[in-house]
C-alpha positions in Angstrom: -82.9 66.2 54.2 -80.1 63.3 53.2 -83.3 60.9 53.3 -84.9 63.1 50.8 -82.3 63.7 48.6 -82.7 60.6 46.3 -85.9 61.5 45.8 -85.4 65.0 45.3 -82.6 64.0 42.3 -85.3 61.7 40.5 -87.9 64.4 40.6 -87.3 66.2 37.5 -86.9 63.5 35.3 -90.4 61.6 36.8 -92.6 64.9 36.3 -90.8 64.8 33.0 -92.0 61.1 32.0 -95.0 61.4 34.1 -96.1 64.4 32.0 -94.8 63.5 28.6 -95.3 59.6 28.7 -97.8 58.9 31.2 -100.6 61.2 30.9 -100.6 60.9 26.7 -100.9 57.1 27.1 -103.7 57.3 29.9 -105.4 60.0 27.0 -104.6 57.3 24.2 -106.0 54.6 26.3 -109.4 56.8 26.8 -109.4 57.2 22.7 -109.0 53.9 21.9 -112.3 52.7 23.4 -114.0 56.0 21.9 -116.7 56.2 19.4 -117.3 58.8 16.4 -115.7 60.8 13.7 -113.9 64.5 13.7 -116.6 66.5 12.2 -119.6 65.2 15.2 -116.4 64.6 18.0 -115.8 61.4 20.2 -117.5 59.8 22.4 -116.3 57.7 25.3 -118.1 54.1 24.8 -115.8 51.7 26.3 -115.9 49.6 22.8 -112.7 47.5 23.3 -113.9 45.2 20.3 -112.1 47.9 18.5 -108.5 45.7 19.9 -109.4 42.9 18.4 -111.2 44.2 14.4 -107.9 45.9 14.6 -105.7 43.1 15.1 -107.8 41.0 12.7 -107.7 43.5 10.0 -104.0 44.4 10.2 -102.5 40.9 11.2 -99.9 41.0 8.2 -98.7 43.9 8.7 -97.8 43.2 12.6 -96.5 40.1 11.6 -94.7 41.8 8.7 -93.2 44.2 10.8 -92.1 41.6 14.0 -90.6 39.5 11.1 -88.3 42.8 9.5 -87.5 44.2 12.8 -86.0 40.9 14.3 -84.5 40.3 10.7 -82.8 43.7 10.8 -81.6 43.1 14.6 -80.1 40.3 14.1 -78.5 41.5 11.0 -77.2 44.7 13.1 -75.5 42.3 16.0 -73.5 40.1 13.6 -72.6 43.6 11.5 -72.1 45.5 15.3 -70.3 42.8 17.6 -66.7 42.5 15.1 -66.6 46.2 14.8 -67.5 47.2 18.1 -64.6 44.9 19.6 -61.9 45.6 16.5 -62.8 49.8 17.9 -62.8 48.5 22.0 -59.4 45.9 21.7 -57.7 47.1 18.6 -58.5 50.7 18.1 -55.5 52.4 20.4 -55.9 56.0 21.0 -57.9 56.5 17.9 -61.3 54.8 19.5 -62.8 58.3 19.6 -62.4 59.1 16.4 -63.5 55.7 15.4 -66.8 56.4 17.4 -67.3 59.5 16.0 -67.4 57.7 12.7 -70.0 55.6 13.5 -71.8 58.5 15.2 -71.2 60.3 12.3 -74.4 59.5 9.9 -76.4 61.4 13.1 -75.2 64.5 11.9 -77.8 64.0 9.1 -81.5 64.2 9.4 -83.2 60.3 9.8 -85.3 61.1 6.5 -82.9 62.6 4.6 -80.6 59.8 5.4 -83.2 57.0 4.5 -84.1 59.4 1.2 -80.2 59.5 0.1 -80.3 55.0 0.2 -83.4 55.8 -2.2 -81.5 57.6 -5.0 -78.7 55.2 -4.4 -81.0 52.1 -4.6 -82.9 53.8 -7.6 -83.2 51.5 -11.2 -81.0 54.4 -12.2 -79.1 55.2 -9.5 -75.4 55.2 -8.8 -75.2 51.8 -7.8 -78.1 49.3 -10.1 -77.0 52.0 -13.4 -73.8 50.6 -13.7 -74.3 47.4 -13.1 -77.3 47.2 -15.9 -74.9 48.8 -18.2 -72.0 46.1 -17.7 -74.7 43.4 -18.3 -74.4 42.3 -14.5 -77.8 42.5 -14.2 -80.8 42.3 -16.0 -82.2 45.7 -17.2 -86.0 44.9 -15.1 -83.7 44.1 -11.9 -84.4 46.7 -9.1 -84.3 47.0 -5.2 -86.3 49.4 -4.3 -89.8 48.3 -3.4 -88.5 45.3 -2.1 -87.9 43.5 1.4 -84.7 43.7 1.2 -84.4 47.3 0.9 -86.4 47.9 3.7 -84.6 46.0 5.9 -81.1 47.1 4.8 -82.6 50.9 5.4 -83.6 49.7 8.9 -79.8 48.5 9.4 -78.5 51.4 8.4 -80.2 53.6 10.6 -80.2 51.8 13.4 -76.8 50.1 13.7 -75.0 53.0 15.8 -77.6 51.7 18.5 -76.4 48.1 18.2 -72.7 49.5 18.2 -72.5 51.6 21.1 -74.0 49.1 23.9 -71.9 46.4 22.7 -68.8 48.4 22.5 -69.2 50.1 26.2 -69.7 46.1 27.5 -66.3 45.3 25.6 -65.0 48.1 26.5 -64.9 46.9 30.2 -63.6 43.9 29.8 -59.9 43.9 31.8 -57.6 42.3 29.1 -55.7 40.8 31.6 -58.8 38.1 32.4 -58.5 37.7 28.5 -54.4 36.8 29.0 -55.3 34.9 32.6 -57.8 32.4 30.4 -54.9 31.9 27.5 -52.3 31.6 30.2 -54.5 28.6 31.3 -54.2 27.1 28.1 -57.2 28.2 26.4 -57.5 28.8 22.4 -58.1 31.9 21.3 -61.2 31.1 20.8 -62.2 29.2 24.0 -61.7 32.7 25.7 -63.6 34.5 23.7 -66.9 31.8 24.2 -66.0 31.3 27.8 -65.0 34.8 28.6 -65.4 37.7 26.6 -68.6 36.7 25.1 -70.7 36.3 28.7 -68.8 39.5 30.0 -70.6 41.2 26.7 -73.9 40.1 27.2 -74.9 42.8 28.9 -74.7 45.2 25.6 -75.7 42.6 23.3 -79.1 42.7 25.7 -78.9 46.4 25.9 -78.3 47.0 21.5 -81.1 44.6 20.8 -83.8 46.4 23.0 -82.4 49.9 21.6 -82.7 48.8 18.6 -85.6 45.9 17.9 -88.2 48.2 19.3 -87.9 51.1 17.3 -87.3 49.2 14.1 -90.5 47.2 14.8 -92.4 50.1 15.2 -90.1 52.2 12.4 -92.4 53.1 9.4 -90.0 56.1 7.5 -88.2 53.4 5.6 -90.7 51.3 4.7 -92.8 54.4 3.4 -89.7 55.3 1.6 -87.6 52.6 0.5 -91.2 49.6 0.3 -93.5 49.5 -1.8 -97.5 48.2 -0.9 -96.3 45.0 -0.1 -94.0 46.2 2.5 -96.4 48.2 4.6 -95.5 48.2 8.1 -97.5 48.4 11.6 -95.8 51.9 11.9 -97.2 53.1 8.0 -100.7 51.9 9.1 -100.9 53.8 12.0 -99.7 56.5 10.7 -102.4 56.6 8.1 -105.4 55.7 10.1 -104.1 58.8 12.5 -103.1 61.2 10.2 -104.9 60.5 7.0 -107.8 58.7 8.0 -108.4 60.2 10.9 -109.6 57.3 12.7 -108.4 58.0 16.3 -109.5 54.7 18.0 -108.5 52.2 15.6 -104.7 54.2 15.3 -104.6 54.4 19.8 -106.1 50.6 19.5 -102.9 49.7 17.4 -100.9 51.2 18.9 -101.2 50.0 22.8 -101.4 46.1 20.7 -98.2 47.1 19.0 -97.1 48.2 22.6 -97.9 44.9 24.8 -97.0 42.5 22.1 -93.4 44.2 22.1 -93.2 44.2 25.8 -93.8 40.3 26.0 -91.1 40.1 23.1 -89.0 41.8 25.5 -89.7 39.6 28.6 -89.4 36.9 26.7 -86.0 37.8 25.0 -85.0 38.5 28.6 -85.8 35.3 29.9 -84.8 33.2 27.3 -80.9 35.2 27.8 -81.2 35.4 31.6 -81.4 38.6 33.2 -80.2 37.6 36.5 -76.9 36.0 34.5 -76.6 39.3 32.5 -77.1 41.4 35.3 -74.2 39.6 37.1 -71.8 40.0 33.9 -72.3 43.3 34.1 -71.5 43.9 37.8 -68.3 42.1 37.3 
């Protein structure tokens, strides 16, 4: 019984993903080589040459999307890293109410959220009304519609991920090693590079997968906060799905959005090192 008890504590949650996770991607795998329309059904054909029209037709928009979701991540570590180690080295017995700040926006529904930065970002919002009115911008200026407000609405709704991973890595790190490096006559911020930094790796590599992925794939703000020439992956597929209803070419995109993020993520993790971050974080 001790020999199957491992097994027996991993069983509930592998029927779970083997029932939720595997068995719709083996359907969507069958769909995407399918043939046909709703009103006269699908047919299995084994047409793969649906993979590549689809990539060819919607190149931009992967590209588009790749190029906003690293953007936004990379924005989300330099915003995440200070405030997750001001809350994990200078936040006393306040850190969990500091965390629950940051938690906080959860509270609210993801769309709402994202809809709220819309009547903020609006040409007559809060923000751009004032501003227009005290001449410190010009009256056609607006943000909406544009990269950047995608992007910043991808921030903003994902940077909890970013914070969280990072903070628990800090978080672990034994301030005395911090004291033991200055006691050896390193600056400030020689034991920060040499120590703290590589000890943090680990949730650096964790906030980026948690959060690159889904922004990549994100297409609420972009629907809400772009315009037509900031449709992402996600908005496409969403359309040829739901609007569309063209079943084969949405599963088609969807497994290339799939395997070209998964050989990001290999990649990422061997360009950073896996073994080395695995190490950090058994230390």
């Amino acid at each position: 019984m001790k020999r199957l008890a491992p097994y027996l504590l991993i069983l509930p949650g592998g029927l779970w993903l083997a029932i939720f996770l595997v068995v719709p991607m083996v359907f969507m795998a069958s769909v995407s080589t399918q043939e046909g329309d709703v009103v006269n059904g699908f047919v299995q054909t084994f047409n793969f040459s649906v993979y590549g029209d689809a990539l060819a037709q919607y190149q931009t928009q992967f590209l588009r999307s790749a190029g906003y979701g690293l953007t936004a991540t990379v924005i989300s570590v330099v915003l995440a890293y200070p405030m997750a180690y001001w809350i994990a080295f200078k936040g006393g017995p306040r850190k969990s109410t500091y965390l629950l700040l940051v938690l906080l926006p959860f509270f609210v529904s993801f769309v709402l959220r994202t809809v709220s930065w819309k009547f903020l970002l609006a040409d007559d919002g809060m923000l751009l009304a004032p501003l227009k009115s005290a001449g410190l911008v010009s009256g056609d200026f607006h943000v909406l519609q544009t990269t950047v407000a995608v992007i910043g609405g991808l921030v903003y709704n994902y940077l909890p991920f970013m914070i969280l991973p990072i903070y628990v890595a800090l978080e672990r790190v034994d301030p005395r090693v911090v004291e033991a490096a200055q006691d050896l006559y390193a600056a400030r911020r020689e034991a920060f590079t040499k120590v703290v930094l590589p000890l943090s790796l680990p949730g650096v590599f964790a906030g980026v997968l948690m959060t690159f992925v889904p922004m990549t794939a994100d297409y609420v703000n972009a629907g809400i906060l772009g315009g037509p020439e900031n449709t992402m992956i996600g908005n496409i597929i969403q359309t040829e799905y739901l609007v569309n209803n063209d079943y084969p070419t949405a599963a088609a995109l969807s497994f290339t959005l799939m395997a070209a993020m998964l050989i990001g993520i290999f990649a990422y993790a061997k360009a950073l090192g896996t073994e080395n971050v695995l190490e950090a974080a058994a230390r």
